[in-house]
MARVO-214512 format. One record per residue (C-alpha): residue in one letter; chain; x, y, z; residue number from 0. Coordinates in steps of 0.05 Angstrom, whole numbers, plus 5000, padded with zeros to 4 digits. Each point is the difference from the previous one (the first is absolute). Layout:
+---+---+------+-------+------+-----+
! r ! c ! east ! north !   up !   k !
+---+---+------+-------+------+-----+
! A ! A !    X !     Y !    Z ! NUM !
...
+---+---+------+-------+------+-----+
//
This chain:
+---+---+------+-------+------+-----+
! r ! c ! east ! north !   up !   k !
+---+---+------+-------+------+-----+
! X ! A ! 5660 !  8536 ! 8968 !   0 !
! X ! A ! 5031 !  5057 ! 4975 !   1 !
! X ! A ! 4954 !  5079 ! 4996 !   2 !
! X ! A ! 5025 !  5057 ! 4963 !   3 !
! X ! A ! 4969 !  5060 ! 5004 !   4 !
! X ! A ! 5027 !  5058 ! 4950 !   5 !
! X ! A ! 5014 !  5063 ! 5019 !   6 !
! X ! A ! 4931 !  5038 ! 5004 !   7 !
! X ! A ! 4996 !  5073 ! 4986 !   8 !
! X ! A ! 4955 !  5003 ! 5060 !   9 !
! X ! A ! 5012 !  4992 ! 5077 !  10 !
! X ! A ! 4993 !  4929 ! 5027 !  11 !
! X ! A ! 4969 !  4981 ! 5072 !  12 !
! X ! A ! 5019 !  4934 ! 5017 !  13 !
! X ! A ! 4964 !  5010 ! 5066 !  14 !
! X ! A ! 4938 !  4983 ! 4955 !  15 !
! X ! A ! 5028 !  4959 ! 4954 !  16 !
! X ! A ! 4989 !  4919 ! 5015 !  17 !
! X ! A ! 5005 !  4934 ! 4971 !  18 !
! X ! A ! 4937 !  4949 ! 4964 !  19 !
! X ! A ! 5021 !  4933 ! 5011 !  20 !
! X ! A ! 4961 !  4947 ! 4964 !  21 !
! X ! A ! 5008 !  4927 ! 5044 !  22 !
! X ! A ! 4967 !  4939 ! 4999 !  23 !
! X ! A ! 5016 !  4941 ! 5046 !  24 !
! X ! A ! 5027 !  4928 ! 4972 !  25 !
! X ! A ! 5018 !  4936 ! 5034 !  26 !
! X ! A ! 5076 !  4977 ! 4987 !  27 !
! X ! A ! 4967 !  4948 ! 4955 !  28 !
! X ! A ! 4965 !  5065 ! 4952 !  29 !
! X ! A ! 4922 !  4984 ! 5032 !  30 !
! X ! A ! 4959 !  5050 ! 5023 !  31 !
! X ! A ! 4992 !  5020 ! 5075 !  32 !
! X ! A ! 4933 !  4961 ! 5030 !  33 !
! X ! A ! 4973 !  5017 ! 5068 !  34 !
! X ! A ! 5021 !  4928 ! 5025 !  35 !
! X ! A ! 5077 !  5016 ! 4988 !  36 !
! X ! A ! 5022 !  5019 ! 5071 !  37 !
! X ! A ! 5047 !  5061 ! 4989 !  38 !
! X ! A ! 5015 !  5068 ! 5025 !  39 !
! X ! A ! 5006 !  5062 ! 4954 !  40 !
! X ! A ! 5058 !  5050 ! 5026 !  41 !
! X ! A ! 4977 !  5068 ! 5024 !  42 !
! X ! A ! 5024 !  5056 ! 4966 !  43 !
! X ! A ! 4999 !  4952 ! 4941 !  44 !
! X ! A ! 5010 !  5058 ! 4937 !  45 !
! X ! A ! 5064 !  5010 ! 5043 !  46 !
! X ! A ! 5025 !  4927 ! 5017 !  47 !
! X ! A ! 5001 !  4983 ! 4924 !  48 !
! X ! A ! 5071 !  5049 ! 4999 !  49 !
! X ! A ! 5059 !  4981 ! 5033 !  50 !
! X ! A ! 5031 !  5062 ! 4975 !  51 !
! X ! A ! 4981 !  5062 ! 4969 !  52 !
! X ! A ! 5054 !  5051 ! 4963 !  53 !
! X ! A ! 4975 !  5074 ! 4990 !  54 !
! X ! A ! 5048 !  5051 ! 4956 !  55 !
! X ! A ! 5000 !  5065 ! 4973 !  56 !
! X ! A ! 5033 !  5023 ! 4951 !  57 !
! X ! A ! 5049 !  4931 ! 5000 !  58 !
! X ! A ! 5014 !  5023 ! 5084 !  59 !
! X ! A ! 4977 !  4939 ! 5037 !  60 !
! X ! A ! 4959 !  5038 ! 5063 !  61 !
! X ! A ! 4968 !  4928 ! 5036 !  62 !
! X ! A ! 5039 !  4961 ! 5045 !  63 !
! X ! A ! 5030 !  4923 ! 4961 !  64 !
! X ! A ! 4980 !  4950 ! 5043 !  65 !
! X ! A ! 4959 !  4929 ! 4993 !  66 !
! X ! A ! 4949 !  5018 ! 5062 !  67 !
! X ! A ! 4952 !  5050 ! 4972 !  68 !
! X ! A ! 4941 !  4955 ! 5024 !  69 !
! X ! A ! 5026 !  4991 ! 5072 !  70 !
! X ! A ! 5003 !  5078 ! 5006 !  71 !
! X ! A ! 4943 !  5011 ! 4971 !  72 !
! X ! A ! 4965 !  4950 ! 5046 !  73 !
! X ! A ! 5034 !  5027 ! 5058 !  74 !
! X ! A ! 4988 !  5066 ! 4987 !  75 !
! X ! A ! 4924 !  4990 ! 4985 !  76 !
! X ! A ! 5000 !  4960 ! 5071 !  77 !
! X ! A ! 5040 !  5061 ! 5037 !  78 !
! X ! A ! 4950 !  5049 ! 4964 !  79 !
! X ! A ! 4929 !  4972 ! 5007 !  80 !
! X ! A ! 4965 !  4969 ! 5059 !  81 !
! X ! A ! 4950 !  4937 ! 5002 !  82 !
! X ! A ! 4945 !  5035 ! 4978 !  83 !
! X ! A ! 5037 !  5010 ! 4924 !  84 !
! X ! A ! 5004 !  4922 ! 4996 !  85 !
! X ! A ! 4934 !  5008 ! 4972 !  86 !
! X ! A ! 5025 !  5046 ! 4941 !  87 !
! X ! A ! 5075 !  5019 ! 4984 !  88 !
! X ! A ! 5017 !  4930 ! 5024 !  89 !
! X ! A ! 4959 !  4957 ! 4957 !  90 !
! X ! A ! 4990 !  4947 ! 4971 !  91 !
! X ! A ! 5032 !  4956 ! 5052 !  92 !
! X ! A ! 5054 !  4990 ! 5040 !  93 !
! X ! A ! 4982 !  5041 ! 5059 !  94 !
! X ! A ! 4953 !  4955 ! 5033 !  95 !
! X ! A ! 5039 !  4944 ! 5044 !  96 !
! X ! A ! 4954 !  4946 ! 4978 !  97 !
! X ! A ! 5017 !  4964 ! 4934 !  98 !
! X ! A ! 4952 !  4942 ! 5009 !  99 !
! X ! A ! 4932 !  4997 ! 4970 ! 100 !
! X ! A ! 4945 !  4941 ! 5034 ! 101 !
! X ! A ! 4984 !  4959 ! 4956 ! 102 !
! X ! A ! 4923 !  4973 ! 4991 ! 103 !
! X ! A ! 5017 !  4927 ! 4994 ! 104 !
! X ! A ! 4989 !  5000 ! 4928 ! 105 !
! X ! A ! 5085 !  4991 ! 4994 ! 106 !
! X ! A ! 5006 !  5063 ! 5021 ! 107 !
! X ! A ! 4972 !  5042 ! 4949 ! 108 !
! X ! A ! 4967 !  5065 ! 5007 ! 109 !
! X ! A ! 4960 !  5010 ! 4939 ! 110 !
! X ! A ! 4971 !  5057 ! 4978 ! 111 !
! X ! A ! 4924 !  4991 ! 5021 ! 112 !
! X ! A ! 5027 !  5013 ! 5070 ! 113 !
! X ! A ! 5023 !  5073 ! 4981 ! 114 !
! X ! A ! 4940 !  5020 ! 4975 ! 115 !
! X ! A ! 4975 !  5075 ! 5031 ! 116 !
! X ! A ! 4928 !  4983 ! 4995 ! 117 !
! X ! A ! 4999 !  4942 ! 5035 ! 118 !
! X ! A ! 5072 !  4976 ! 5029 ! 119 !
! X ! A ! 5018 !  4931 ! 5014 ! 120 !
! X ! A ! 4989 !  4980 ! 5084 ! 121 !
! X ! A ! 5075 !  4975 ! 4992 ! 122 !
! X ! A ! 5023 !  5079 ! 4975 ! 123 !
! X ! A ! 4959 !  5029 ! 5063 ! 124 !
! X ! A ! 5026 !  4962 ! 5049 ! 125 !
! X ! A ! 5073 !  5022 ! 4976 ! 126 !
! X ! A ! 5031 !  5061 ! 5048 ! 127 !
! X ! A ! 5017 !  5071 ! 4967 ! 128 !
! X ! A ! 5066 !  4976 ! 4992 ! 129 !
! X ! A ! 4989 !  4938 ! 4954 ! 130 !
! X ! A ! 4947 !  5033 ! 4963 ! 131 !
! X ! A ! 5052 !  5059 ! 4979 ! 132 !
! X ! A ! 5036 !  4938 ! 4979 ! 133 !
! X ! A ! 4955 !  4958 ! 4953 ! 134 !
! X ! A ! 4968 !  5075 ! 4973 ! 135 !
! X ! A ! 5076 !  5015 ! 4984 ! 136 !
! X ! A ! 5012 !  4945 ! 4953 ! 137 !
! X ! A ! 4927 !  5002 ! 4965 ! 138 !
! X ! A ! 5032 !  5054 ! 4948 ! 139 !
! X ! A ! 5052 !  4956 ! 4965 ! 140 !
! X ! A ! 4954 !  4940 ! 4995 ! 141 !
! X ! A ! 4996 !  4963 ! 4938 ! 142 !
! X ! A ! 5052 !  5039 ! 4967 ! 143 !
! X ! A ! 4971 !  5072 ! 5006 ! 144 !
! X ! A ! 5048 !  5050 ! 4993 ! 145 !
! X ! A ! 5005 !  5055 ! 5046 ! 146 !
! X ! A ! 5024 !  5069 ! 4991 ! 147 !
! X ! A ! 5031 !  5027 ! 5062 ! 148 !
! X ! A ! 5038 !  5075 ! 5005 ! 149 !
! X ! A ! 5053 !  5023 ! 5043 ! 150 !
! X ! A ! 5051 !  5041 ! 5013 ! 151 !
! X ! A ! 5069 !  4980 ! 5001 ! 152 !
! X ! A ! 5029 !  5014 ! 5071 ! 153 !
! X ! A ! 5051 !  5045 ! 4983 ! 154 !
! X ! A ! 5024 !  5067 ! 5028 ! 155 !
! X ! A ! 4989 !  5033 ! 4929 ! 156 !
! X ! A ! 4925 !  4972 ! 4991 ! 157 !
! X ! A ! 4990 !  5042 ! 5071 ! 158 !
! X ! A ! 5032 !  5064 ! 5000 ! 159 !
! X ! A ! 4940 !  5051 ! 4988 ! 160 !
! X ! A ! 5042 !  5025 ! 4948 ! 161 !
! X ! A ! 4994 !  5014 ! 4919 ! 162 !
! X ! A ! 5063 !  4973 ! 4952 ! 163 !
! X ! A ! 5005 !  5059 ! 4956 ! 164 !
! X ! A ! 5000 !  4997 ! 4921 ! 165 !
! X ! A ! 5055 !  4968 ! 4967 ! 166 !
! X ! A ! 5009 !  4931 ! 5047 ! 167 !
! X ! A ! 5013 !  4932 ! 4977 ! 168 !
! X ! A ! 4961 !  4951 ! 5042 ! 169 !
! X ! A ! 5025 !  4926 ! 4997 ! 170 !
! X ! A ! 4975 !  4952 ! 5044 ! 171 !
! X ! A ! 5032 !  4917 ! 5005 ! 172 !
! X ! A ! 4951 !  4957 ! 5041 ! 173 !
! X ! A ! 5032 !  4930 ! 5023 ! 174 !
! X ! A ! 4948 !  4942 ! 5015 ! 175 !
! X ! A ! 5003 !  4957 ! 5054 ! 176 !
! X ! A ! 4988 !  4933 ! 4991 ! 177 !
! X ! A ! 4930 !  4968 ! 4995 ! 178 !
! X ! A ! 5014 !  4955 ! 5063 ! 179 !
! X ! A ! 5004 !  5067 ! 5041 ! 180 !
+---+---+------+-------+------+-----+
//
């Protein structure tokens, strides 16, 4: 994906400025996501879809080329944050070290009567903090929904506390990673 932003007559503050990105999870066969399909979602996951991201101004290339923008990210979120953020900046998943959901005998499906507030499935209870986080994580791109996330690309420009004045060209090349990532 390729941004352009013209030059503005007005001062820009990228500090503020972030990213909507509209995602919704598929199978590799193009089904939707169920809540029997025994998967993890990455962490960070706005910032694991890019493999790379490109920032210039004015046509000067300012952001470092190289393939690993989602391990330094990731690592940098880890160095930055302590357990307690697992909970927020680290969702949906990926943080928790379990990856397996029990089953309740009925081929292992966890449907969605069991995730009901009001009254929640015995088999949901029973699960520890951990799992729950889990199974909550991947309710959101059920069925197909689409989910809008927002971030901010993790880039030394995007944190600087400081205003581009009038007149810069912003241009902006985000690389995907591949879906198997």
């Amino acid at each position: 994906m390729t941004f352009q932003v013209d030059p503005q007559g007005d001062f820009i503050d990228l500090n503020e400025s972030f990213f909507e990105v509209e995602l919704t999870v598929r199978k590799d066969n193009n089904t939707n996501l169920l809540m029997a399909d025994l998967i993890g979602l990455a962490n960070n996951l706005a910032h694991t879809l890019f493999k790379q991201i490109n920032v210039r101004l004015n046509g000067t290339l300012i952001s470092p080329q190289t393939d690993t923008y989602h391990y330094k990210v990731y690592i940098g979120t880890l160095l930055n944050h302590d357990r307690d953020n697992g909970e927020t900046i680290l969702t949906p998943n990926g943080w928790y070290n379990s990856l397996d959901v029990p089953d309740d005998g009925d081929a292992g499906e966890f449907t969605a009567n069991k995730l009901d507030r009001a009254t929640p499935h015995a088999d949901y209870v029973a699960l520890d903090a951990q799992h729950k986080a889990e199974v909550d994580g991947r309710i959101q791109f059920l069925d197909g929904k689409a989910v809008t996330m927002r971030f901010k690309p993790y880039l030394e420009v995007f944190h600087l506390s400081k205003l581009l004045v009038p007149g810069v060209q912003i241009q902006m090349d985000m690389y995907f990673n591949a879906p198997s990532l």
